[in-house]
C-alpha positions in Angstrom: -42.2 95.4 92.3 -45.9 95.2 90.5 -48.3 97.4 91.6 -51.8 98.2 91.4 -53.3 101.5 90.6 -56.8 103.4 90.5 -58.3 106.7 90.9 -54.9 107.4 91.8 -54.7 105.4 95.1 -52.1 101.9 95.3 -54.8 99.0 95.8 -52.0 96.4 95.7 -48.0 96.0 95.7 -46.0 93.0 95.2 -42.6 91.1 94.3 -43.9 88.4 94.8 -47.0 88.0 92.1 -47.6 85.4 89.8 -48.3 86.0 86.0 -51.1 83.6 84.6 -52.1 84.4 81.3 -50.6 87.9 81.1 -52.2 88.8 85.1 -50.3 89.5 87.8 -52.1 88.0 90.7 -51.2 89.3 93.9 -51.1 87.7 97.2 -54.0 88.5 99.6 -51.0 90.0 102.1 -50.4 92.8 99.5 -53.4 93.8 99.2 -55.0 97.2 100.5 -58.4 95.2 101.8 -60.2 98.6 102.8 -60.4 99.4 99.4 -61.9 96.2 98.3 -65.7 95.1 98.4 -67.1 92.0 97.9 -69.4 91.7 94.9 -71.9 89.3 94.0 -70.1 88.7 90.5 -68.4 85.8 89.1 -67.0 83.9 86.0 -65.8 80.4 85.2 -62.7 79.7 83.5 -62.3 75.9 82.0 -58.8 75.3 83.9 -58.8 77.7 86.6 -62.6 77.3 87.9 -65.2 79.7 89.4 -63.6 83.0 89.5 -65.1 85.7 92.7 -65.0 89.4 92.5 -64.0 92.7 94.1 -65.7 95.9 93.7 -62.5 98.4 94.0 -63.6 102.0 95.8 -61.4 104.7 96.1 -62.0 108.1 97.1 -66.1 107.7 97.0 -65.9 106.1 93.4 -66.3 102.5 92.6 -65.3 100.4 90.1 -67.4 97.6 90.4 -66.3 93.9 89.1 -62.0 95.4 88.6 -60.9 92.5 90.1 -60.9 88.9 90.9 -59.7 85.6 92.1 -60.3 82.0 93.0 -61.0 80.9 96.2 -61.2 77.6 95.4 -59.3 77.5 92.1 -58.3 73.6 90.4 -55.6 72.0 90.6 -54.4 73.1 88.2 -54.2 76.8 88.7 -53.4 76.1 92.4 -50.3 78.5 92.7 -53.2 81.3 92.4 -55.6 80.5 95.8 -56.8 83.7 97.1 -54.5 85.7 94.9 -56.5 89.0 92.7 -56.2 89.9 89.5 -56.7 93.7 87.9 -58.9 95.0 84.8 -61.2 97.2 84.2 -59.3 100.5 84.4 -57.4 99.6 87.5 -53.4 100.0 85.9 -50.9 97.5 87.2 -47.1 99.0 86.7 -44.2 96.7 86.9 
């Protein structure tokens, strides 16, 4: 079981994630959406495409940008649709 951690709170927990480049993703269904906010950043990757991004906030503190996913990933890096990804501080324990 893989879960995600911040400012003390679980923002995800999952058996069932998927490890890309040393990231578990989780699915969208393990995730704790109140403590996610949309923000207006995003990356590219060359093989897994335009990345979107979350704004965690946990008790009154945000960490903006700590994590992400593809909502419209290549084919390529298809296994990860709508799955999110941690950095940034937020700890993921397996």
């Amino acid at each position: 079981m893989a879960r995600a951690v911040w400012n003390g709170e679980v923002i995800a927990e999952s058996d069932k994630t998927v490890m890309v480049e040393g990231n578990h993703y989780f699915p969208p269904d393990s995730l704790k959406r109140d403590l996610l906010a949309d923000s207006p950043t995003s990356s590219v990757c060359p093989w897994k495409g335009t990345a979107s991004y979350y704004d965690v906030v946990v008790k009154g503190e945000t960490n903006a940008g700590a994590a992400w996913y593809y909502p419209k990933p290549k084919a390529e890096a298809a296994e990860i649709k709508d799955h999110v990804a941690f950095w940034n501080g937020v700890t993921v324990e397996v």
